[in-house]
N, C-alpha and C positions, 0 to 999 in steps of 0.2 A: 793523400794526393793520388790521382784517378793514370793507372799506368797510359804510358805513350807509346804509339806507333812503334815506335825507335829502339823498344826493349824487347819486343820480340820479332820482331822484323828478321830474314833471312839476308844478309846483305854481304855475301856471294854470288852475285845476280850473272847469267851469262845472257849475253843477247844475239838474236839472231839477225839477221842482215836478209831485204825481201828478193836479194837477189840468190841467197843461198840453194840449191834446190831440197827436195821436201827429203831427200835421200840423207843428206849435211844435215839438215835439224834434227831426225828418226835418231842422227850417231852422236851426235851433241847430248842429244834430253837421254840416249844409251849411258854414253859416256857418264855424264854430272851426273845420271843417277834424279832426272828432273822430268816434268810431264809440262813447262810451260813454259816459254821464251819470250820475253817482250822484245820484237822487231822493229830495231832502231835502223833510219835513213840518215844517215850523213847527221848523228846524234840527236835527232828530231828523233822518239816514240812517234811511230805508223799504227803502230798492233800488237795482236798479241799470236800466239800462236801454239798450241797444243797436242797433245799426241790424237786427241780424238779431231783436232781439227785436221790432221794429216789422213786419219782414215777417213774419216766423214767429209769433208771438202776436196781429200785427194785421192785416195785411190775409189773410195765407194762412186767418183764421178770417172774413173777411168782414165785421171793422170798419171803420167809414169815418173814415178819419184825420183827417177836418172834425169829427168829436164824439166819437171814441172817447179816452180819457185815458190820459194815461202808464202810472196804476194799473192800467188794463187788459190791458198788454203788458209790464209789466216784471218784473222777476224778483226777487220778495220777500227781505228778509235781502241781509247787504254783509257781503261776506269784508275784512277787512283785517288789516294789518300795522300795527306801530309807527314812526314816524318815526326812532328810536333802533336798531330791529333793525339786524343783518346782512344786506346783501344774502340770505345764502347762507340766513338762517332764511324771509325773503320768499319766494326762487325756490322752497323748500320749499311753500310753504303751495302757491302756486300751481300746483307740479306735484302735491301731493294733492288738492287743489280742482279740478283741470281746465281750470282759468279764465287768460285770458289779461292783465285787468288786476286790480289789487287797489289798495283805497283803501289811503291812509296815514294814521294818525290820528298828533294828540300824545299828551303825557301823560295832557290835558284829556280824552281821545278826543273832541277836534274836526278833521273831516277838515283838512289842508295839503295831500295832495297827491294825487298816482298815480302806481303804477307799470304797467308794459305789459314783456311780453316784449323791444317793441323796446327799452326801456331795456336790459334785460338785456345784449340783444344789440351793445348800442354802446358799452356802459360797463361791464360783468361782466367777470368770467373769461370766457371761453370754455368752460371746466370746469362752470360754473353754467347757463351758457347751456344750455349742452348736455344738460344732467341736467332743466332746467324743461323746454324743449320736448319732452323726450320723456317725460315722464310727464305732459304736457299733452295727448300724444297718441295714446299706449300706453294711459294709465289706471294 
């Protein structure tokens, strides 16, 4: 039987809020020791948000991360997966998407968890692995 989403999934998820400023998220993804927040409004997914999107959306444009907001630097629309898929339909989305993590929703579509390449890469085939990073990085 073809593993599921659900077994390697990280599902200790923190979420960031688009009113938090970019200063709160930089000490959140410090803090958890994490490089990507999916930004929930009033429990609707908005976004997602990344340590490169804080430099590259926020200071590389000359916001100042003491009042500039998540909503300012993050990156609208949340790719995810089912908690029920297959690994190998996930590593799919993710090597057509580009993107390096992808939410997991339930049935509910309420987020549980995340996946990340590194999951892939610890808990995959090697075959999956291999085929995500490089249409991660080919396009």
């Amino acid at each position: 039987m073809a593993q599921r989403v659900k077994e390697i999934m990280a599902k200790n998820v923190r979420l960031a809020d688009p009113t938090m400023t970019l200063k709160q998220v930089a000490n959140a993804m410090k803090q958890y020791d994490i490089g990507m927040m999916p930004v929930s409004d009033n429990g609707r997914l908005v976004g997602t948000i990344t340590d490169r999107d804080i430099v590259l959306n926020g200071t590389a444009k000359g916001l100042d991360p003491n009042t500039a907001k998540a909503s300012d630097a993050m990156t609208e629309g949340v790719e995810y997966a089912y908690e029920d898929d297959t690994i190998d339909e996930a590593a799919r989305i993710m090597a057509d998407r580009q993107i390096r993590r992808l939410a997991v929703l339930n049935s509910r579509k309420e987020l549980v968890g995340l996946i990340a390449t590194a999951d892939l890469a610890t808990r995959a085939a090697a075959e999956t692995t291999a085929r995500t990073v490089s249409g991660i990085s080919e396009g």
